[in-house]
Steps between C-alpha positions, in 0.01 A plus 500: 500500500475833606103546393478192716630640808424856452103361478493310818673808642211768388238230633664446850570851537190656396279255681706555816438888465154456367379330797243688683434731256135432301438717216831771432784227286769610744687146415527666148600789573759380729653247280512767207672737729739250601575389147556856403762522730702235431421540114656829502789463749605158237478748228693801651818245700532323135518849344685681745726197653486218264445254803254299318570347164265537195395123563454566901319791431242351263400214749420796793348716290296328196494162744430588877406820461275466226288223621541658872351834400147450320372761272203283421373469804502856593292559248293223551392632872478831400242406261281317791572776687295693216250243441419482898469883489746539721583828333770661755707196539512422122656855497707439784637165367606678201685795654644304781653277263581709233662752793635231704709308190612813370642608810701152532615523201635801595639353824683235348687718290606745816607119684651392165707879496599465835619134488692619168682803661640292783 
Protein backbone atom coordinates (compact mmCIF):
# COMPACT_ATOMS: atom_id res chain seq x y z
CA UNK A 1 0.00 0.00 0.00
CA UNK A 2 2.60 2.26 0.62
CA UNK A 3 4.59 1.57 -2.93
CA UNK A 4 1.14 2.38 -4.22
CA UNK A 5 0.82 5.73 -2.85
CA UNK A 6 4.35 6.68 -2.52
CA UNK A 7 4.40 6.06 -6.68
CA UNK A 8 1.56 8.26 -7.57
CA UNK A 9 3.22 10.70 -5.16
CA UNK A 10 6.86 10.78 -7.06
CA UNK A 11 4.77 11.06 -10.44
CA UNK A 12 2.49 14.03 -9.35
CA UNK A 13 5.22 15.69 -7.70
CA UNK A 14 7.91 15.43 -10.12
CA UNK A 15 5.75 16.23 -13.09
CA UNK A 16 4.42 19.30 -11.24
CA UNK A 17 8.15 20.48 -10.70
CA UNK A 18 9.29 19.18 -14.00
CA UNK A 19 7.05 21.31 -15.91
CA UNK A 20 8.78 23.80 -17.98
CA UNK A 21 11.92 22.45 -17.74
CA UNK A 22 13.15 20.47 -21.24
CA UNK A 23 16.31 18.70 -20.96
CA UNK A 24 17.96 19.00 -16.96
CA UNK A 25 15.51 15.90 -14.85
CA UNK A 26 14.76 18.49 -12.18
CA UNK A 27 11.41 16.29 -11.34
CA UNK A 28 14.11 13.68 -10.29
CA UNK A 29 16.07 15.43 -8.57
CA UNK A 30 13.39 17.00 -6.64
CA UNK A 31 11.53 13.96 -5.72
CA UNK A 32 14.95 12.27 -4.58
CA UNK A 33 15.65 15.25 -2.47
CA UNK A 34 12.36 15.15 -0.99
CA UNK A 35 12.49 11.44 -0.27
CA UNK A 36 15.81 11.89 1.36
CA UNK A 37 14.36 14.03 3.72
CA UNK A 38 11.69 12.30 4.95
CA UNK A 39 13.72 8.92 4.65
CA UNK A 40 16.14 10.16 7.09
CA UNK A 41 14.02 12.23 9.51
CA UNK A 42 11.69 8.45 9.76
CA UNK A 43 14.95 6.91 10.51
CA UNK A 44 16.46 9.39 13.08
CA UNK A 45 12.52 10.17 15.20
CA UNK A 46 12.23 6.11 15.33
CA UNK A 47 15.83 6.01 16.63
CA UNK A 48 15.94 8.91 18.70
CA UNK A 49 12.03 9.09 19.85
CA UNK A 50 10.49 5.82 19.12
CA UNK A 51 7.36 7.70 17.63
CA UNK A 52 7.01 5.32 14.86
CA UNK A 53 6.72 1.61 15.39
CA UNK A 54 8.89 -0.99 13.52
CA UNK A 55 5.65 -1.83 11.38
CA UNK A 56 4.87 2.15 10.78
CA UNK A 57 8.23 2.68 9.95
CA UNK A 58 8.57 0.00 7.27
CA UNK A 59 5.43 1.22 5.27
CA UNK A 60 7.17 5.09 5.10
CA UNK A 61 10.30 4.03 4.45
CA UNK A 62 10.54 0.62 2.28
CA UNK A 63 6.68 1.57 1.04
CA UNK A 64 6.25 5.41 0.29
CA UNK A 65 9.48 6.32 0.35
CA UNK A 66 10.88 3.72 -1.65
CA UNK A 67 8.63 3.83 -4.58
CA UNK A 68 8.50 7.87 -4.06
CA UNK A 69 12.26 8.27 -4.44
CA UNK A 70 13.54 6.52 -7.79
CA UNK A 71 17.07 5.46 -8.06
CA UNK A 72 16.34 3.98 -11.45
CA UNK A 73 15.31 6.71 -13.02
CA UNK A 74 18.08 8.94 -12.05
CA UNK A 75 20.17 6.89 -13.65
CA UNK A 76 18.16 6.36 -16.46
CA UNK A 77 18.25 10.34 -17.45
CA UNK A 78 21.59 10.69 -16.62
CA UNK A 79 22.44 8.20 -19.14
CA UNK A 80 20.39 10.26 -22.01
CA UNK A 81 21.89 13.02 -20.69
CA UNK A 82 25.27 11.20 -21.84
CA UNK A 83 23.98 9.74 -24.91
CA UNK A 84 22.57 13.36 -26.09
CA UNK A 85 26.07 14.74 -25.27
CA UNK A 86 24.85 16.87 -23.01
CA UNK A 87 28.11 16.56 -21.14
CA UNK A 88 27.76 19.45 -18.33
CA UNK A 89 24.33 18.58 -17.25
CA UNK A 90 25.02 14.78 -17.03
CA UNK A 91 27.69 16.07 -14.52
CA UNK A 92 25.46 18.40 -12.98
CA UNK A 93 22.61 15.85 -12.51
CA UNK A 94 24.98 13.74 -10.73
CA UNK A 95 26.44 16.24 -8.25
CA UNK A 96 23.24 18.03 -7.68
CA UNK A 97 21.71 14.94 -6.66
CA UNK A 98 24.30 13.26 -5.05
CA UNK A 99 24.94 16.88 -3.03
CA UNK A 100 21.41 17.69 -2.70
CA UNK A 101 20.26 14.04 -0.98
CA UNK A 102 23.15 14.00 1.09
CA UNK A 103 22.52 17.23 2.49
CA UNK A 104 18.75 16.13 3.38
CA UNK A 105 19.73 13.42 4.81
CA UNK A 106 21.61 15.42 6.87
CA UNK A 107 18.69 17.80 7.49
CA UNK A 108 16.38 15.32 8.61
CA UNK A 109 18.52 14.17 11.20
CA UNK A 110 19.18 17.99 12.64
CA UNK A 111 14.83 18.19 12.41
CA UNK A 112 14.69 14.65 13.83
CA UNK A 113 17.41 16.00 16.89
CA UNK A 114 15.55 18.93 17.45
CA UNK A 115 12.02 17.38 17.54
CA UNK A 116 13.74 14.71 20.00
CA UNK A 117 15.26 17.31 22.47
CA UNK A 118 11.95 19.08 22.96
Amino acid sequence: MGGFVGAILRYVVSGIVQDGFVTFPVGTLAVNTIGSYFLSLTMFLSEYTGLFSRDERIFLTIGLLGSFTTMSTFSYESFRLLEQRETLLFVLNIIATVSLTLLAVYLGRATALLIWRR
